[in-house]
C-alpha positions as CSV (number, residue, x, y, z in Angstrom):
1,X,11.7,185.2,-43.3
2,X,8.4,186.9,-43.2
3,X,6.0,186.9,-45.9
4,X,6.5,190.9,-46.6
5,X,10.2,190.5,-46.5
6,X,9.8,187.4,-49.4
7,X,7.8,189.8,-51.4
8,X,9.9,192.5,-51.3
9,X,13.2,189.8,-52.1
10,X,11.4,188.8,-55.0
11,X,10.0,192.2,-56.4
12,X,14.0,193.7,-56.3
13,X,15.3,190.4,-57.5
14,X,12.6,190.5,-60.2
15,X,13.5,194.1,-60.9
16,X,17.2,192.8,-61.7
17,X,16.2,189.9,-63.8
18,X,14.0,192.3,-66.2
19,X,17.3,195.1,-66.2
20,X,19.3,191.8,-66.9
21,X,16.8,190.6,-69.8
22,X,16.6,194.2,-71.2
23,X,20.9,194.6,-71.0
24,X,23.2,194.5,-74.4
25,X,24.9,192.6,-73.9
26,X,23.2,189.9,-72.6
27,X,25.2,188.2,-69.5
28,X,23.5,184.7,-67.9
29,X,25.7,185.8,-64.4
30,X,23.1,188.0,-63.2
31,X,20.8,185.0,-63.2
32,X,23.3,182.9,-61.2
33,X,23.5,186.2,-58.7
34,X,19.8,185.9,-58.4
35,X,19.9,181.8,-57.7
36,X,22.7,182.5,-55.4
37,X,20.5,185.2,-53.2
38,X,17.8,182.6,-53.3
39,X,20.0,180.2,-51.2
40,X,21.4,183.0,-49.2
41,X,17.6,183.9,-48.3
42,X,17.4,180.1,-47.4
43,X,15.2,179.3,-50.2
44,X,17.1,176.0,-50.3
45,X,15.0,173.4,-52.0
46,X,14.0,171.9,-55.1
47,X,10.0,172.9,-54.4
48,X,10.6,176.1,-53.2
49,X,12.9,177.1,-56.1
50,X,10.2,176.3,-59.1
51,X,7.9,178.2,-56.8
52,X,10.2,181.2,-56.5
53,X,11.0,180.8,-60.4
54,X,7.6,181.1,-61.0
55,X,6.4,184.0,-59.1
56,X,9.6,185.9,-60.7
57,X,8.5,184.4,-64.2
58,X,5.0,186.2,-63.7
59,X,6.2,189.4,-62.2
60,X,8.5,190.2,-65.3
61,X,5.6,189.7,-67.4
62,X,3.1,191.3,-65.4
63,X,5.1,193.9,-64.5
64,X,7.5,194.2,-67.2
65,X,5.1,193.6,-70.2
66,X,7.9,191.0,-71.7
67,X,6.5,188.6,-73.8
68,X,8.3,189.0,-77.0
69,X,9.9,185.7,-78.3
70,X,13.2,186.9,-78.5
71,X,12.7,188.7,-74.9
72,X,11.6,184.8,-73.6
73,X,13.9,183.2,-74.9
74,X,16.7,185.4,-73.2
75,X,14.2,184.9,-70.1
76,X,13.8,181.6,-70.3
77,X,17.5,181.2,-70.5
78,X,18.1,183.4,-67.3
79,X,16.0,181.4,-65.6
80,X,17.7,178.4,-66.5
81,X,20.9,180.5,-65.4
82,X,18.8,181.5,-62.0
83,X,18.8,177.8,-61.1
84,X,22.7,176.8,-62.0
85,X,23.4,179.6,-60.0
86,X,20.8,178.4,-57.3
87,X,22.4,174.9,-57.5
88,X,26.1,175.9,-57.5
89,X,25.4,178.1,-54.5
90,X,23.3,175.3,-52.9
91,X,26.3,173.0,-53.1
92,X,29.1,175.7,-51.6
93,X,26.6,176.1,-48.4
94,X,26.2,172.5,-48.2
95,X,30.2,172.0,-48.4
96,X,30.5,175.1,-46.3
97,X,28.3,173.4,-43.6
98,X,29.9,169.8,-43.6
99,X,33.2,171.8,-43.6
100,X,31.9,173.1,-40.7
101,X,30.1,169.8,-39.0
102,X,33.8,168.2,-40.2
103,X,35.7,171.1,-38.0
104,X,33.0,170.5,-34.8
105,X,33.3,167.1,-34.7
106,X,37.3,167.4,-35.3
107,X,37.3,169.6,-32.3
108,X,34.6,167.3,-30.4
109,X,37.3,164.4,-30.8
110,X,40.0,166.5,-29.6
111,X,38.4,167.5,-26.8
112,X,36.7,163.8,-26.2
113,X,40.8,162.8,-26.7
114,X,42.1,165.4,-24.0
115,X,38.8,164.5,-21.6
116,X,40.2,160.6,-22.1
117,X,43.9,161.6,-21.4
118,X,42.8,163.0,-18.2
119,X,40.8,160.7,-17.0
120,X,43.1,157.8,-17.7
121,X,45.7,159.9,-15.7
122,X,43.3,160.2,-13.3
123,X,42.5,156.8,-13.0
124,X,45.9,155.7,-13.5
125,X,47.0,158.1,-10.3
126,X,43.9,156.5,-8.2
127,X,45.3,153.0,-9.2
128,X,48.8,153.9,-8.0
129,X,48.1,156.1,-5.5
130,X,46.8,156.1,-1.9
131,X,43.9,157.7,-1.4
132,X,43.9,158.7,2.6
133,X,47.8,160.5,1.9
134,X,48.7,160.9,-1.6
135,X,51.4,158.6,-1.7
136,X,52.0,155.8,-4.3
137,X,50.4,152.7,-3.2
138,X,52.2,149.0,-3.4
139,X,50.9,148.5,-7.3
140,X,53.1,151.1,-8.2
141,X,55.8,150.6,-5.6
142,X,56.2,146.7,-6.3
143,X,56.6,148.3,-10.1
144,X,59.2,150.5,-9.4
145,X,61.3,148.2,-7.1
146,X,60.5,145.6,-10.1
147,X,62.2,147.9,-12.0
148,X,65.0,148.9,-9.6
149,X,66.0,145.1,-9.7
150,X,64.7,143.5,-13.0
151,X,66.2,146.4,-15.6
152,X,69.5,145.4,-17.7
153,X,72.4,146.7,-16.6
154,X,71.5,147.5,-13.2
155,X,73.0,144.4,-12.1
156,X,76.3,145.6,-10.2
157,X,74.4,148.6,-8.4
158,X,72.7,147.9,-5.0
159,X,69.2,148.6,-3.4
160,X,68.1,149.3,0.0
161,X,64.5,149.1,1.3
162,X,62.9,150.3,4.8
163,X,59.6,149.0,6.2
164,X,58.7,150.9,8.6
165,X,55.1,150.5,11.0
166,X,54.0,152.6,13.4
167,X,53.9,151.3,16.9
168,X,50.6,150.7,19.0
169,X,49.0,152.8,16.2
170,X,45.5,150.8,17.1
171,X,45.7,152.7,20.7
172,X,45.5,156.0,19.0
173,X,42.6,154.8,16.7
174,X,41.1,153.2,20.0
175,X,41.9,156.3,22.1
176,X,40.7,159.3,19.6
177,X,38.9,157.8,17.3
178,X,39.8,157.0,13.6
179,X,39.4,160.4,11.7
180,X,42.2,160.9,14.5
181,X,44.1,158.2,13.4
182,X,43.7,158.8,9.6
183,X,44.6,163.1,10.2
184,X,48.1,161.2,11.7
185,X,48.9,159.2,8.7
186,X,48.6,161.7,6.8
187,X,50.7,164.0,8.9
188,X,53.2,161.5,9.0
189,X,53.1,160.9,4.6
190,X,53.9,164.9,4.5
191,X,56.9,164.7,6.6
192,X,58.1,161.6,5.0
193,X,57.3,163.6,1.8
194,X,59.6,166.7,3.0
195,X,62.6,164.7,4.8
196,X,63.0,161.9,2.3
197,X,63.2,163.8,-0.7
198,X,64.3,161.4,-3.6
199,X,63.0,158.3,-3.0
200,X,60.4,157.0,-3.3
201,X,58.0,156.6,-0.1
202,X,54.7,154.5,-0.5
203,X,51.7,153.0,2.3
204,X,51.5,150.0,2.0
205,X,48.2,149.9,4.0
206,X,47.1,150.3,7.3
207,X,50.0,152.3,9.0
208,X,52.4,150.3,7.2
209,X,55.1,152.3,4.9
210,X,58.0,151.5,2.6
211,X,60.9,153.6,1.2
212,X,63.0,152.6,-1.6
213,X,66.3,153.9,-1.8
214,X,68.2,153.5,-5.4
215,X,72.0,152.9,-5.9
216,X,73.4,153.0,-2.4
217,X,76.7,153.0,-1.9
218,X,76.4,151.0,1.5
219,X,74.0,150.5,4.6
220,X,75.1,153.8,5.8
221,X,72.8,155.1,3.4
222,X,69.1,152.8,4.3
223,X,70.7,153.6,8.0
224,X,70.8,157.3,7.1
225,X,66.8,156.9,5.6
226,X,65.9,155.1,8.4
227,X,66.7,157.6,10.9
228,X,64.9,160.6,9.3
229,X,62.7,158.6,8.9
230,X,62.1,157.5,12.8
231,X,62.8,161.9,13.6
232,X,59.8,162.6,11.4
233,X,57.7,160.0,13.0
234,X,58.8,161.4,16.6
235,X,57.9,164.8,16.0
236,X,54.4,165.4,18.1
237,X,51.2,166.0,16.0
238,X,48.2,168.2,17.1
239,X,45.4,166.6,15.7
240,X,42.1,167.8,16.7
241,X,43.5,169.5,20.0
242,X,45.0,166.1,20.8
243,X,48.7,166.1,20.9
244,X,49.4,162.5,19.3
245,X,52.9,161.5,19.6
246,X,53.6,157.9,18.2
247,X,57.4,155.7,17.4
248,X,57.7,153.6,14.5
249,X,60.0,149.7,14.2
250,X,61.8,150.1,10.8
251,X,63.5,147.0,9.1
252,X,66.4,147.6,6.7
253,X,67.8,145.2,3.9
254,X,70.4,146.4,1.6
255,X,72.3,144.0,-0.9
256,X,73.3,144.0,-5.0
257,X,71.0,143.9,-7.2
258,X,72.3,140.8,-8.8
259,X,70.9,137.6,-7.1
260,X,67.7,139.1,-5.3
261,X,64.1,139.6,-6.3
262,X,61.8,142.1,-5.5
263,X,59.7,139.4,-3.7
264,X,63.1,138.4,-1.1
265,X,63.8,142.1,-0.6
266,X,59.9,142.6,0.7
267,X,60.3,139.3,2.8
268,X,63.5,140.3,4.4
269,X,62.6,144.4,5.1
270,X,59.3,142.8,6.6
271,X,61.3,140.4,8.7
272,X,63.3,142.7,9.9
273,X,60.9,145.1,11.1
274,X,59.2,142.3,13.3
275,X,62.4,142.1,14.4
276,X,62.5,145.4,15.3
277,X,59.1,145.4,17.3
278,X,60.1,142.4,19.3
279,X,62.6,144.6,20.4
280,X,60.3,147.1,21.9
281,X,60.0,149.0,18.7
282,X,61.5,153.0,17.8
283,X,64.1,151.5,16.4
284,X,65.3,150.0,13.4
285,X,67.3,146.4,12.7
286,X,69.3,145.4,9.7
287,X,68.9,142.4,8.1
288,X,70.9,139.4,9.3
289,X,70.5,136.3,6.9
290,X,71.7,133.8,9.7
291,X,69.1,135.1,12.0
292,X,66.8,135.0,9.8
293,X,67.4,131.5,9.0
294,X,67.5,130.1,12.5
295,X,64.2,132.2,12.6
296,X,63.0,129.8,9.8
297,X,64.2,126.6,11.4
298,X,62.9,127.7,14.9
299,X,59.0,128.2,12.7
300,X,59.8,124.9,11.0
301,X,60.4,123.4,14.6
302,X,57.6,124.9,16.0
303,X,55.5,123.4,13.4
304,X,56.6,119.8,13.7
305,X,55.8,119.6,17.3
306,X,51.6,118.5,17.2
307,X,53.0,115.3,14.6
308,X,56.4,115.0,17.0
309,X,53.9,114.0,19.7
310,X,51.3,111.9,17.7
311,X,54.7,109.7,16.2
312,X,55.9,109.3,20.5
313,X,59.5,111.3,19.5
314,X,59.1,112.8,22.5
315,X,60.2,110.9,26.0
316,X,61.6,112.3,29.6
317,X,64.8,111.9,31.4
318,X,64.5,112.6,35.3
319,X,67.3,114.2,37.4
320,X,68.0,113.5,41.1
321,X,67.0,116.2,44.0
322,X,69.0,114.7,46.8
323,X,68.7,115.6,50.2
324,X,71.5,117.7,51.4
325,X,71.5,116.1,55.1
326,X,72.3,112.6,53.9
327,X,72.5,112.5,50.3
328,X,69.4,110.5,49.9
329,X,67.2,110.2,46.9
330,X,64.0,111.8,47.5
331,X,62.7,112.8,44.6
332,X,63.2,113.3,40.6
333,X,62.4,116.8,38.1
334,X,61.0,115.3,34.5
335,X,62.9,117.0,31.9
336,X,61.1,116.3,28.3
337,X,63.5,115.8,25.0
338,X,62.6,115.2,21.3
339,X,63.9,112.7,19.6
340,X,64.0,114.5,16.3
341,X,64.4,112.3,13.3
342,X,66.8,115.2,11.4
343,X,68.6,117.1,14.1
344,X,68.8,114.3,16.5
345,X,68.0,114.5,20.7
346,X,66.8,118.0,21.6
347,X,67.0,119.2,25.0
348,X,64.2,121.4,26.3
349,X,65.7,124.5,25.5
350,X,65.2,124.0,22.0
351,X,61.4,123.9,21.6
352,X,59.9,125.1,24.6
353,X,59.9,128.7,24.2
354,X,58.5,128.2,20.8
355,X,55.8,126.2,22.4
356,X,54.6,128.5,24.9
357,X,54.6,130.9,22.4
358,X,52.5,129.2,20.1
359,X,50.0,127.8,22.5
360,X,51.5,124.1,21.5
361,X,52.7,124.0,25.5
362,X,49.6,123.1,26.6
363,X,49.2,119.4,24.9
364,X,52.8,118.7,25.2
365,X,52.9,119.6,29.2
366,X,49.9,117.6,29.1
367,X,51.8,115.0,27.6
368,X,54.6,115.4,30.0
369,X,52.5,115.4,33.1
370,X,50.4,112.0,32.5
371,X,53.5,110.4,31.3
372,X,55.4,111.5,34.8
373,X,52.5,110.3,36.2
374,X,52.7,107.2,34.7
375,X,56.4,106.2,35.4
376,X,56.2,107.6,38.9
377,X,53.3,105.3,39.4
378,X,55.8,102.1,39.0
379,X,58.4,103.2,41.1
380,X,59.2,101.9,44.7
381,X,62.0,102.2,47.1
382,X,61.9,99.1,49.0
383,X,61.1,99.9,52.6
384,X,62.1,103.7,52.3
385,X,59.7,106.5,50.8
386,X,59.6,106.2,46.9
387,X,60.8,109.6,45.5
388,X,58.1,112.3,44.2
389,X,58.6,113.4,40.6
390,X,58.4,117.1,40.0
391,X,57.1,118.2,36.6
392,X,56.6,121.7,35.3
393,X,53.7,123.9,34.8
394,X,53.7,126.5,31.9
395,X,51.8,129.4,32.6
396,X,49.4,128.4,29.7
397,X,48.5,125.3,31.6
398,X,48.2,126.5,35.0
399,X,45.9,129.0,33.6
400,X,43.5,126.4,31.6
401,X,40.5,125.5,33.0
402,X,40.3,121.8,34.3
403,X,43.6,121.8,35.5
404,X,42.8,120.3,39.1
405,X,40.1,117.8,37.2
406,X,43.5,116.8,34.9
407,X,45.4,116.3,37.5
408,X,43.0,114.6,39.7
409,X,42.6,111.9,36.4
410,X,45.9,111.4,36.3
411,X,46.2,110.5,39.6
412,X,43.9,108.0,40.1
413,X,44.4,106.7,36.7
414,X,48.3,105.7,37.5
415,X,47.7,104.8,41.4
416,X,50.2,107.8,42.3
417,X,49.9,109.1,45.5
418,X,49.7,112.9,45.6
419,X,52.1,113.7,47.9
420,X,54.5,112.1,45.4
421,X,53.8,114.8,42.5
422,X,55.4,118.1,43.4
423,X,54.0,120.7,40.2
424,X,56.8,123.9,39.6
425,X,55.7,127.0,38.0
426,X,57.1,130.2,37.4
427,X,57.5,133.3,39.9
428,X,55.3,135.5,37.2
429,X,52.2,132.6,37.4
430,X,52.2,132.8,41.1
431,X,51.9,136.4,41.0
432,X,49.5,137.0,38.9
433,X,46.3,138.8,39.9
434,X,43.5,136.1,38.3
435,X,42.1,134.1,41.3
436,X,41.0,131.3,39.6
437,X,45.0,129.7,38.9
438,X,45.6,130.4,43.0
439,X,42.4,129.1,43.4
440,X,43.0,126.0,41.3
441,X,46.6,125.3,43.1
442,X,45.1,125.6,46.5
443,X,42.7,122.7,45.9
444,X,45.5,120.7,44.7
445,X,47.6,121.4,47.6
446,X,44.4,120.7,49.6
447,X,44.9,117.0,47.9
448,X,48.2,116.6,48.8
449,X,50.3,117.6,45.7
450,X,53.7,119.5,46.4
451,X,53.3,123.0,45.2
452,X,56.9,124.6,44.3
453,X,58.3,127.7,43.2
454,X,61.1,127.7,40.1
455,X,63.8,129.4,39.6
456,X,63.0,131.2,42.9
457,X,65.1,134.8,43.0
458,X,65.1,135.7,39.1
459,X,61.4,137.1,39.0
460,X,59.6,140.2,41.1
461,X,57.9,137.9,44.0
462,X,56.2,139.6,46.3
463,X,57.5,138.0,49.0
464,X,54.3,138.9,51.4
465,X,52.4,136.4,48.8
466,X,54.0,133.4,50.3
467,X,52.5,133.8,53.1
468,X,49.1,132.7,51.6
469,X,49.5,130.8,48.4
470,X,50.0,127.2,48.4
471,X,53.4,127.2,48.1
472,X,55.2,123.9,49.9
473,X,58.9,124.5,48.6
474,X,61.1,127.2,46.7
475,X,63.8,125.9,44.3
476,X,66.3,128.8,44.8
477,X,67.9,129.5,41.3
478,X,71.3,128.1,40.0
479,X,73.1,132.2,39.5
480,X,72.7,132.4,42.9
481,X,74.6,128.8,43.8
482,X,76.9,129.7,40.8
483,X,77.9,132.9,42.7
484,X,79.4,130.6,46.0
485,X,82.2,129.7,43.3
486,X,83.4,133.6,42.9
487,X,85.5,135.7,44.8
488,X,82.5,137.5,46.2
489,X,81.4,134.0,47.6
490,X,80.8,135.6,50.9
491,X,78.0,137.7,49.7
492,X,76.4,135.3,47.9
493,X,76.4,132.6,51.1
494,X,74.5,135.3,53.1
495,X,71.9,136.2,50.5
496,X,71.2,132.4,49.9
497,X,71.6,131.8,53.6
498,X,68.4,135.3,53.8
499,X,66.5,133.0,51.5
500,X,66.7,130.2,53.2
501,X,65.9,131.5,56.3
502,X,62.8,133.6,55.0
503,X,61.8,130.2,53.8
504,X,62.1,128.1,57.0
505,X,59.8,131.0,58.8
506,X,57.2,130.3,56.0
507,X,57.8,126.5,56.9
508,X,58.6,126.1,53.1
509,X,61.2,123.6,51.7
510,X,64.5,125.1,49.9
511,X,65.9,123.1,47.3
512,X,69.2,124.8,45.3
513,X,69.3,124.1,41.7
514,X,72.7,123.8,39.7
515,X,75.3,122.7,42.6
516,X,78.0,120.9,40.4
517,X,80.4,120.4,43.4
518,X,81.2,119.2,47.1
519,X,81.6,122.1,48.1
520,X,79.1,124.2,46.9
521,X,76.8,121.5,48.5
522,X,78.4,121.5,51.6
523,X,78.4,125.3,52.1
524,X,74.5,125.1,51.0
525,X,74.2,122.2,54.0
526,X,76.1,124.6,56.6
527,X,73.3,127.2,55.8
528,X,70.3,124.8,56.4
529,X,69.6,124.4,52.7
530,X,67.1,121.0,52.4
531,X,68.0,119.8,48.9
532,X,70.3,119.9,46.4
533,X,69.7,119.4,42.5
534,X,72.7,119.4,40.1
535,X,75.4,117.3,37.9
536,X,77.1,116.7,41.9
537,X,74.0,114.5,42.3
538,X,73.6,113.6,38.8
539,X,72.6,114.4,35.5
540,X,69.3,113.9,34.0
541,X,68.6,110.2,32.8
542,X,66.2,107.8,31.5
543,X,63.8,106.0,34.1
544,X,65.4,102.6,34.4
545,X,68.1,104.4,35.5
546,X,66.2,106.1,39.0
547,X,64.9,102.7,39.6
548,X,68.4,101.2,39.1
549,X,69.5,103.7,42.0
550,X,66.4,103.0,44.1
551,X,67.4,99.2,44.5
């Protein structure tokens, strides 16, 4: 307040003091009016108060000429009454004002409470949710199928999940590039949003999904799921002026709720999807708990093999090749087993394919070379030829550096001849376009070692090849012997007797696998077939056994 405005306050509020002083009949209240204006004009404290009481005290007597007794006391008691009233109305706007700091900071908390709310939604959403599409992430799925199979009285209802990946996603993220790749996922999350309405649909990661379906009735219904879901995946996306088409592999399990965990039902949907992918992928594969568990023992197999060959449980049997002019023993194929300590003697076809695949081929061919070497080595046939031994290559091997130094090791480590080991591989290794495995087997056949072809018929050989790889002999493939057993015998005789003829121009050897009968060895001898291998001239057998037949 400016200094003229307190004077004039004062002069009126003195004025009503001295009309107050001079009033029958005398009434205190105007003094507590006066007190009260003093803290309305924000006179509001104990110095300035005795200040103001003052100046008003020497205005009424300066101005008003009171200085009777009677007239001071009756102004000494409205001043008294000034400051009650001063007080009283100093102690409202001090309520009024914490009243007011109490409402503020009421309203502060509520808002602080609301701000808290959403930001703990907001954090909960980012800690459930996916932050490239939206979708709930696997926190919150692996809660709700938690739920789905861990609630009380949900026992006797059944649950279904689909895993579904996209396939050769990386190509796309190679091709395009992966703002490309993350505009398609989240392409994909909106139309698994708009045709699978009512479940619940989550990424897992990468371009990995899940969808839970509640209380089916049946597989028809995750089958049902499944397929909308691979349509929505199908549909083309245009992405950046790239139209992006993609499949997905989907695995289903479906089963009551009673007995499983959310942890099997995860295990068995991702299962079956890789199931699905083996298969070529855009598809989807139900979940089959015998295949799965012959899956388990083939990985428990699989993972025995490095100790199986440190213990020795694996040895070879040999079978006969006989020649098909006189019957003669002239040479032996090494066929490993395993000697399993649980599931007994297991023939090849047991644990090979899981050894190729897992790279484990390479020391146990290894194996099974040096130790055909090695028995080979000991064998004689009196004053005839001893028989070669013919052990197979895996493609694995053939294409590992140091083969022809391996080979050339063996060989002069167990005194056997070269011309005595005969090496089969595969139509697919012979055709293969690195020149360093041709390479390789032409400076073994340039030793001496007998170079043959396996199985030959059942692969995509060029035949023109044969002309220049090192090829010494073709063993034609049992389906095609087999087939001089049926009634279209005729047309099987004339495509072996092609072969054999194509072979004899390349001045290659012909040996027929599988002949189980007389006749089916002498129809292969009337069309100039060299050598027969088959349970007619014997069944595979331990090596005391060859040498037995060689005396």
């Amino acid at each position: 307040m400016a200094q003229a405005q307190l004077e004039a306050l004062l002069c009126r509020l003195a004025q009503d003091l001295a009309a107050a002083l001079l009033a029958e009949p005398f009434d205190l209240r105007a003094g507590q009016r006066v007190g009260a204006e003093l803290v309305a004009a924000h006179i509001a404290s104990a110095e300035g108060l005795g200040r103001t009481v003052e100046v008003v005290h020497l205005r009424l007597v300066r101005d008003f000429g009171l200085v009777a007794d009677d007239v001071e006391d009756r102004m000494a008691r409205l001043l008294a009454a000034v400051a009650t009233g001063y007080a009283r109305a100093l102690r409202d706007r001090t309520l009024d004002e914490q009243e007011s700091i109490r409402r503020a900071a009421m309203t502060a908390w509520a808002e602080a409470e609301r701000a808290l709310r959403a930001s703990e939604a907001r954090f909960r959403h980012q800690a459930t949710h996916d932050p490239l599409t939206g979708l709930p992430n696997r926190a919150l799925f692996t809660e709700r199928l938690a739920a789905a199979v861990n609630s009380p009285g949900r026992a006797a209802e059944r649950v279904g999940l689909c895993f579904l990946d996209l396939d050769r996603f990386k190509r796309v993220n190679d091709s395009y590039g992966h703002q490309v790749g993350d505009t398609l996922l989240t392409i994909v999350a909106d139309r698994f949003r708009r045709d699978l309405d009512g479940h619940l649909v989550a990424r897992l990661g990468g371009d990995a999904f899940v969808v839970l379906i509640e209380n089916t009735a049946g597989t028809r219904d995750v089958i049902a799921v499944a397929e909308a879901a691979l349509a929505a995946v199908h549909e083309p996306a245009l992405v950046a002026g790239h139209e992006v088409a993609v499949t997905a592999s989907v695995g289903l399990v479906e089963r009551q709720v009673a007995g499983t965990s959310p942890g099997e039902l995860m295990r068995a949907a991702d299962c079956t999807m890789h199931w699905a992918k083996s298969a070529g992928g855009d598809c989807w594969e139900l979940y089959d708990a015998e295949r799965h568990h012959r899956q388990l023992a083939r990985q428990a197999l699989s993972a025995a093999i490095p100790a199986a060959l440190e213990r020795g449980e694996f040895f070879l049997d040999y079978q006969p090749l006989a020649s098909l002019r006189d019957g003669r023993l002239i040479g032996v194929e090494a066929l490993v087993r395993w000697r399993h300590p649980e599931l007994g003697v297991l023939r090849p076809d047991s644990f090979i394919d899981l050894a190729e695949e897992t790279g484990l081929i390479v020391p146990l061919g290894g194996w099974v070379l040096a130790e055909a070497c090695r028995a080979a080595g000991t064998w004689s046939a009196g004053g005839g030829p001893a028989p070669f031994v013919s052990v197979n290559l895996a493609v694995r091997q053939v294409h590992r550096p140091g083969l022809v130094q391996e080979v050339r090791a063996l060989l002069r480590h167990t005194g056997l001849p070269p011309e005595r080991l005969q090496l089969e591989i595969t139509e697919s290794t012979m055709m293969s376009t690195a020149e360093e495995p041709v390479r390789a087997l032409r400076v073994l056949a340039d030793l001496g070692v007998r170079i043959a072809i396996d199985d030959f018929g059942t692969g995509y050989c060029n035949l023109a090849y044969l002309r220049d790889l090192p090829v010494t002999e073709l063993k034609v493939a049992g389906e095609f012997v087999a087939g001089l057993r049926t009634p279209d015998a005729r047309a099987n005789e004339r495509i072996l007797a092609s072969l054999v003829s194509l072979a004899h121009a390349l001045d290659l050897t012909v040996t027929a696998e599988g002949v189980e009968t007389a006749g089916q060895a002498e129809r292969l001898r009337a069309i100039g077939c060299d050598a027969g291998q088959g349970w007619h001239f014997g069944r595979p057998e331990p090596a005391d056994r060859i040498l037995a037949r060689l005396s």
